[in-house]
BAVEX-53610 format. One record per atom (N, C-alpha, C, CB): z, x, y; residue in three letters; atom name; residue number from 1. Coordinates in steps of 0.001 Angstrom, whole numbers, padded with zeros to 6 digits. Each point is the difference from the previous one (the first is absolute). Glycine has a CB too. Layout:
N
SITE	pz	px	py	resn	name	resi
SITE	Z	X	Y	ALA	CA	NUM
...
***
This chain:
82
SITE	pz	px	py	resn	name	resi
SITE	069334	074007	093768	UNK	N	1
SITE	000650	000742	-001065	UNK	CA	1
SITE	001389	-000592	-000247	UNK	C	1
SITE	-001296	002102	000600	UNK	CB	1
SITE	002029	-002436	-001975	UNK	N	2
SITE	001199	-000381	-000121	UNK	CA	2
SITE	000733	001230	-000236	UNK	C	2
SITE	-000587	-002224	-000726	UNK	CB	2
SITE	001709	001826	001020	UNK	N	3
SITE	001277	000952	-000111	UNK	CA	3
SITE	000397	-000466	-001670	UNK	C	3
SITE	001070	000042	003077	UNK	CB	3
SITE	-000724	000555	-003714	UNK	N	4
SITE	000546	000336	-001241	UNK	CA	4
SITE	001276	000236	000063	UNK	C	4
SITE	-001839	000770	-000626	UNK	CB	4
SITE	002997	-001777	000369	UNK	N	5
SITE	001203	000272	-000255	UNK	CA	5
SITE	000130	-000442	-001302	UNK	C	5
SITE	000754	-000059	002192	UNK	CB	5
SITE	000094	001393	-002969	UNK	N	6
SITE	000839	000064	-001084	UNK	CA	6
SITE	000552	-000825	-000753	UNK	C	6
SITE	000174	001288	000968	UNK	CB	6
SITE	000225	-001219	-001818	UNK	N	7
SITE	001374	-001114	-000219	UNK	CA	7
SITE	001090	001348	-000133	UNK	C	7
SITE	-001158	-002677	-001705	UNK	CB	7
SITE	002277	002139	002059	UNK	N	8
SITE	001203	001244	000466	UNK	CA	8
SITE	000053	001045	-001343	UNK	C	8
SITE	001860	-001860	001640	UNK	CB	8
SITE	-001773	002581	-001861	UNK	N	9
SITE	000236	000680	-000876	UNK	CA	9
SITE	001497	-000332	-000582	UNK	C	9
SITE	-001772	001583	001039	UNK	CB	9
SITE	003021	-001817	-000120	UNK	N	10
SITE	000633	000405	-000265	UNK	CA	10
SITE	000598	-001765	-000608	UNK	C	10
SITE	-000145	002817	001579	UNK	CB	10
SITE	-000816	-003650	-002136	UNK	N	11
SITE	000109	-001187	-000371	UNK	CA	11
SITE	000177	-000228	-001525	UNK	C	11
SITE	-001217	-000382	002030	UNK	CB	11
SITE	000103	001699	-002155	UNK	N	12
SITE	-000600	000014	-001871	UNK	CA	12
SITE	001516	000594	-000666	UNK	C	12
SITE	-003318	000978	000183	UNK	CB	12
SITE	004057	-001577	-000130	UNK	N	13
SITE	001786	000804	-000465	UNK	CA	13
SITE	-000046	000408	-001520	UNK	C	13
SITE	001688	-001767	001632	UNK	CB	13
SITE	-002735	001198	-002572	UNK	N	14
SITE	-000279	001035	-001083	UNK	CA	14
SITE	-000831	001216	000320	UNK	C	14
SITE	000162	-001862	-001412	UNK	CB	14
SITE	-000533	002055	002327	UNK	N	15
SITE	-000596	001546	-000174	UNK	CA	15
SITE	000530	000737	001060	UNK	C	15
SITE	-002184	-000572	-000998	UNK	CB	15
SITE	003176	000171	001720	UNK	N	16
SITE	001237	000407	000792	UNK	CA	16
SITE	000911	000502	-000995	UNK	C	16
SITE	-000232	-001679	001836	UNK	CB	16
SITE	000558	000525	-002566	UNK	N	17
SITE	000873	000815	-000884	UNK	CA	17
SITE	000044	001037	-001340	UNK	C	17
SITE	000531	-001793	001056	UNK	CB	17
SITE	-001974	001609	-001493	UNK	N	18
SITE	-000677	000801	-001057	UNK	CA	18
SITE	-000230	001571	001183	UNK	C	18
SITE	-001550	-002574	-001910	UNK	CB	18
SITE	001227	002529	002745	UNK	N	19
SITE	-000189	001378	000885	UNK	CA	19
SITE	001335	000860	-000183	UNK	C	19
SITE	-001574	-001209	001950	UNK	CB	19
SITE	002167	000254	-001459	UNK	N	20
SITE	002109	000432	000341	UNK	CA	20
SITE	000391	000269	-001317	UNK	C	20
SITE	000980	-001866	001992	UNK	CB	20
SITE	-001262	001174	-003261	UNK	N	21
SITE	000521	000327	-001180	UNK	CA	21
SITE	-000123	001274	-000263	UNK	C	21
SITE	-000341	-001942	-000674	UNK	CB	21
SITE	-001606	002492	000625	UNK	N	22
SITE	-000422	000774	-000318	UNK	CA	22
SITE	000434	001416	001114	UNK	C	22
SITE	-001674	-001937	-001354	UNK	CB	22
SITE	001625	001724	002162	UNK	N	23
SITE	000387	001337	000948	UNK	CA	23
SITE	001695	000338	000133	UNK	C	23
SITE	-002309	-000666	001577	UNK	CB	23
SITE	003090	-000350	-001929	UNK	N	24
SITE	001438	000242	-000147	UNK	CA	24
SITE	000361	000837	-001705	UNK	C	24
SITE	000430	-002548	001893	UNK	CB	24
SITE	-001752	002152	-002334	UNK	N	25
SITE	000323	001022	-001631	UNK	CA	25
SITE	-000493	001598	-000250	UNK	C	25
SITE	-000428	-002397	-001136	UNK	CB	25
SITE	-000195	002636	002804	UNK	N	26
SITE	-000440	001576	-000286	UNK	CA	26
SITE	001236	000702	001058	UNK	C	26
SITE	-003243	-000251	-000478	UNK	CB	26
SITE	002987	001811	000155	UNK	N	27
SITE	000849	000213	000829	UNK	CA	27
SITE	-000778	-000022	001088	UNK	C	27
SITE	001536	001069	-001291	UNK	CB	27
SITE	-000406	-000771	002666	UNK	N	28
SITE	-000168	-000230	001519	UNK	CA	28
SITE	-001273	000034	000216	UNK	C	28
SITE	001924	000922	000703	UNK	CB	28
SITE	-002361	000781	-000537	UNK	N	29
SITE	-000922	000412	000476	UNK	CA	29
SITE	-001746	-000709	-000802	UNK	C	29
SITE	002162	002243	000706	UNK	CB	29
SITE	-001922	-002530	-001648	UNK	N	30
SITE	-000940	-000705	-001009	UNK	CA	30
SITE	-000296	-001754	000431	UNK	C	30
SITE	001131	001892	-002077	UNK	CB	30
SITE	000211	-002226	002214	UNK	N	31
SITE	000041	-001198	000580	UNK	CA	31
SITE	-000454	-000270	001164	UNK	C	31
SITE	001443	-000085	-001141	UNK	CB	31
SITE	-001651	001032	002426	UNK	N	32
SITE	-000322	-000020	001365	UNK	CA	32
SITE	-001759	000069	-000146	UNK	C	32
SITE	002581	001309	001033	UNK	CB	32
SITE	-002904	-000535	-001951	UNK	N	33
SITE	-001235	000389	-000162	UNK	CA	33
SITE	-000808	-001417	-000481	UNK	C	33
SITE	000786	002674	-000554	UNK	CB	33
SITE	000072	-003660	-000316	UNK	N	34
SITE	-000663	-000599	-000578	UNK	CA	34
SITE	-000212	-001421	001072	UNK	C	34
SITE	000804	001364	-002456	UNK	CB	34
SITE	000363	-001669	003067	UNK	N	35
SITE	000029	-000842	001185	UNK	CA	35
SITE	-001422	000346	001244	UNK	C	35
SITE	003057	-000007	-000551	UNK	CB	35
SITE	-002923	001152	000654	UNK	N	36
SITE	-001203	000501	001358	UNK	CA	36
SITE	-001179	-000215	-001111	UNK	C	36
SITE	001288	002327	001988	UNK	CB	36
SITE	-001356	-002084	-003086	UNK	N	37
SITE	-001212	-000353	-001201	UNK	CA	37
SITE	-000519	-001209	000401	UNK	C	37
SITE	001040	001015	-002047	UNK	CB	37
SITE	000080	-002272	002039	UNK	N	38
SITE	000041	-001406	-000137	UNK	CA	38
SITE	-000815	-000683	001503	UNK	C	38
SITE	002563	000225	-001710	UNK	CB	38
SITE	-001967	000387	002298	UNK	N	39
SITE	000164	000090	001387	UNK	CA	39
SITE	-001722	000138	000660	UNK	C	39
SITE	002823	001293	-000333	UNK	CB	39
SITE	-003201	-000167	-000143	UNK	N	40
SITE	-001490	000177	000204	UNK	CA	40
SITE	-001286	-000497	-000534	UNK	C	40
SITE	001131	001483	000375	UNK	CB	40
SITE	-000281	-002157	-001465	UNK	N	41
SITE	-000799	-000533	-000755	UNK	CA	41
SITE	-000499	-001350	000197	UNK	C	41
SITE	000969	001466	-001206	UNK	CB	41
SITE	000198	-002086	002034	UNK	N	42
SITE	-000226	-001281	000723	UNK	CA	42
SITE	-000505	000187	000947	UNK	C	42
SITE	001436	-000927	-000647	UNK	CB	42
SITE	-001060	001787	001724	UNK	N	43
SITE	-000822	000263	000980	UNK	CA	43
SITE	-001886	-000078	-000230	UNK	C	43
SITE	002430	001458	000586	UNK	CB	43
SITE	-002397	-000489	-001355	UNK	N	44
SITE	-001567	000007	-000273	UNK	CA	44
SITE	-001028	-001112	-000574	UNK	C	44
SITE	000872	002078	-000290	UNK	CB	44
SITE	000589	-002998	-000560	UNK	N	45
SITE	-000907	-001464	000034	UNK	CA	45
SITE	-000164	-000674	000024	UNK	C	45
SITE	-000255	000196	-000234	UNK	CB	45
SITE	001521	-000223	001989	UNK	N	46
SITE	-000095	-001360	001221	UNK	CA	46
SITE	-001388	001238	000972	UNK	C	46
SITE	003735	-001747	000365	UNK	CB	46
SITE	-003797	002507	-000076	UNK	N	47
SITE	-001184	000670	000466	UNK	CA	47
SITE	-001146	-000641	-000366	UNK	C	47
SITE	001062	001930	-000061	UNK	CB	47
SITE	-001297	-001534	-001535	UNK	N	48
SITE	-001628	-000661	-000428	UNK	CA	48
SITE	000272	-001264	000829	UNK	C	48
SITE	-000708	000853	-002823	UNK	CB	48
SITE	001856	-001652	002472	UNK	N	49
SITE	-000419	-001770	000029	UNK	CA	49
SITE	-000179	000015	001975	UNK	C	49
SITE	002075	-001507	-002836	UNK	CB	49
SITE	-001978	002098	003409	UNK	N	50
SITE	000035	-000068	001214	UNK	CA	50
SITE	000816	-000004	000702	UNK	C	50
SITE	-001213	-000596	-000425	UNK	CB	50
SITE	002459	000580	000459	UNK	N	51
SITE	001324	000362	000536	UNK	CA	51
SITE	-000239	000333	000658	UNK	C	51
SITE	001085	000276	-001017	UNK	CB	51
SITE	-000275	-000953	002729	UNK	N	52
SITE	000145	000809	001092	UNK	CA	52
SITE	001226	001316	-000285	UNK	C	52
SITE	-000836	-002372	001526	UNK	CB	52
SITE	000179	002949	-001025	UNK	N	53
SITE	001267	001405	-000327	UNK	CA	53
SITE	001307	000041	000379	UNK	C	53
SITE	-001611	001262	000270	UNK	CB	53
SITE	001734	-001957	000648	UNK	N	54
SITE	000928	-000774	000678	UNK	CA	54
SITE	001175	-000538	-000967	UNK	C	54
SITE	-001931	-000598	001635	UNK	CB	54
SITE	001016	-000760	-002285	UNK	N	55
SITE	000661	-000500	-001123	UNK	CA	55
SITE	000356	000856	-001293	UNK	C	55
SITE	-001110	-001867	000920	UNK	CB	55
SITE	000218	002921	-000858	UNK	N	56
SITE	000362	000791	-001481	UNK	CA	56
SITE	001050	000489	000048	UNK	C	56
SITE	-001856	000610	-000534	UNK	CB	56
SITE	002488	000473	001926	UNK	N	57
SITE	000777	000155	000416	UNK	CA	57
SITE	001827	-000479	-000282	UNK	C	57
SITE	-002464	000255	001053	UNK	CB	57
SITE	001745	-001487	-000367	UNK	N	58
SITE	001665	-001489	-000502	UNK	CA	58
SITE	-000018	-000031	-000901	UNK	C	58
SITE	000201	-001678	001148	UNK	CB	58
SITE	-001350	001487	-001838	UNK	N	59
SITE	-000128	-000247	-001714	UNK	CA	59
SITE	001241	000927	-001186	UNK	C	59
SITE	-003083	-000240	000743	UNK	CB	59
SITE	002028	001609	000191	UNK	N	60
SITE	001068	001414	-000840	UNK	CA	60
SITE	001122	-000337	000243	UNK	C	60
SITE	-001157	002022	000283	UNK	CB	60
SITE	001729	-002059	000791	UNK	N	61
SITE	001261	000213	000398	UNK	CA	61
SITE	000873	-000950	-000572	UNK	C	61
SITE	-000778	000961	001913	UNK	CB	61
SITE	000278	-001992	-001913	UNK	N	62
SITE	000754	-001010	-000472	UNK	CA	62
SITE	000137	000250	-001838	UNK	C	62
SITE	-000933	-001728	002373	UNK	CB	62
SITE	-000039	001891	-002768	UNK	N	63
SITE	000393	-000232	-001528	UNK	CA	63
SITE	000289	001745	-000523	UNK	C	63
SITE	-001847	-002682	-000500	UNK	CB	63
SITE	002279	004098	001443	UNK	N	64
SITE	001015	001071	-000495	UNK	CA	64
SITE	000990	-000841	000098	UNK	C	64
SITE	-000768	002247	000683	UNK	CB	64
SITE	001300	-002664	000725	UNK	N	65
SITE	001369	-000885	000259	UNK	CA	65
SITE	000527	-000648	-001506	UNK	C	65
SITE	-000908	-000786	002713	UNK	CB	65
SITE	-000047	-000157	-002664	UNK	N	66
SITE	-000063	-000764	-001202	UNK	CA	66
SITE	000538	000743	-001540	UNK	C	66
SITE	-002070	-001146	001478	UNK	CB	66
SITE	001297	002173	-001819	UNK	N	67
SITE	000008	000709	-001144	UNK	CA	67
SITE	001552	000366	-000271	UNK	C	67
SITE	-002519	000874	000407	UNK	CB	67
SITE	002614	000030	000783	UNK	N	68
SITE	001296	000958	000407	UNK	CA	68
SITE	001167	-000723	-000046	UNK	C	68
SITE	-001209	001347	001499	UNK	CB	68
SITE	001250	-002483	-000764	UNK	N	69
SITE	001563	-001188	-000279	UNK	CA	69
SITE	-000008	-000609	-001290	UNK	C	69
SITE	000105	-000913	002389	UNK	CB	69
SITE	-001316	000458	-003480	UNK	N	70
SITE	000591	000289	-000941	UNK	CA	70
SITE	000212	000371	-000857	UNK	C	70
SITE	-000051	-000586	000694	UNK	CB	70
SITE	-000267	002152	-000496	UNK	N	71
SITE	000242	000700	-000576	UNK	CA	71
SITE	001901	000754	000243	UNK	C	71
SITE	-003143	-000092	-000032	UNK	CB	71
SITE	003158	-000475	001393	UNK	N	72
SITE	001313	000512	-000022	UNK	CA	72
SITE	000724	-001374	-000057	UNK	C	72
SITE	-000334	002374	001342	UNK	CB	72
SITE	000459	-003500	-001861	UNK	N	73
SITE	000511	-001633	-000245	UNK	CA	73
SITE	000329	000409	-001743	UNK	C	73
SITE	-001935	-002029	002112	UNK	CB	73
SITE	000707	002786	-002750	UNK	N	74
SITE	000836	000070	-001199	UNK	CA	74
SITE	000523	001686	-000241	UNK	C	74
SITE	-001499	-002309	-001109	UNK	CB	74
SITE	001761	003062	001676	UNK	N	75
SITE	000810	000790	000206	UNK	CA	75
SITE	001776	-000458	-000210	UNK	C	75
SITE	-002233	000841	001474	UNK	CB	75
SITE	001986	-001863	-000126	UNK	N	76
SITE	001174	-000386	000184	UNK	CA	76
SITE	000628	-000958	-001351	UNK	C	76
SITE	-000709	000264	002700	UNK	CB	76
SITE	-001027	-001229	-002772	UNK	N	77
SITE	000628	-001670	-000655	UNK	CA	77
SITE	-001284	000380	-001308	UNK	C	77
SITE	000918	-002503	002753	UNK	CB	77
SITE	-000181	003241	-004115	UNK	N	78
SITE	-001079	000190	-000683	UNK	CA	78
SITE	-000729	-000547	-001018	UNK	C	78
SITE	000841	001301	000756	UNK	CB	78
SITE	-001580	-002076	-000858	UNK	N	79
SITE	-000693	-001061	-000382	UNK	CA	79
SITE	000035	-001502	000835	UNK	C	79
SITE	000402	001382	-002131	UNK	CB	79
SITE	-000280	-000314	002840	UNK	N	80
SITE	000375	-001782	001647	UNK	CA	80
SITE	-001154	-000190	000424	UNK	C	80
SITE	002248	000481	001522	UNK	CB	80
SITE	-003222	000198	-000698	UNK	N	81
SITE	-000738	000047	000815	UNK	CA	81
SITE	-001917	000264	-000812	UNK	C	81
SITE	002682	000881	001775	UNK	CB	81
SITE	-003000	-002535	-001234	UNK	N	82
SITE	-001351	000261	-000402	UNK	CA	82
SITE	-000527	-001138	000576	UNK	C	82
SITE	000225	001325	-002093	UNK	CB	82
***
C-alpha cells in the first residue's frame, strides 16, 4: 500500500489568500465559522484521497496558521499581504 502525501496546503498562496480575503470581510463570529467551513472541507478531501490522519492533521494546522497571519499581515500592511 502507498502512503499518499499532499502537496502542503499552505503552498497554494492563492487560495491562502482568497480564504483570508474572504473571512477578514465578514464579521468575527461569521468569519470563524467560515475558516472551520474551509477547514473541514479539506479535511474531508485529503480523507477520500487517503490521507494519513496524521498528515491531515499538519495539513489543518498548518494552512488556519496560514489563513490567520494573513489575514492579520493585511490588517497591519493593507494591500501588502498575498
Amino acid at each position: 500500500m502507498a502512503e499518499v502525501v499532499p502537496f502542503p496546503i499552505t503552498r497554494r498562496r492563492a487560495f491562502i489568500a482568497r480564504q483570508a480575503h474572504v473571512a477578514a470581510g465578514m464579521r468575527p463570529e461569521a468569519g470563524e465559522r467560515y475558516i472551520q467551513h474551509q477547514l473541514n472541507t479539506q479535511a474531508a478531501s485529503m480523507r477520500r484521497k487517503g490521507v494519513a490522519d496524521f498528515v491531515i492533521q499538519r495539513e489543518l494546522n498548518s494552512m488556519e496558521l496560514a489563513i490567520r497571519t494573513t489575514m492579520d499581515c493585511r490588517r497591519i500592511w493593507p494591500g501588502g499581504a498575498s
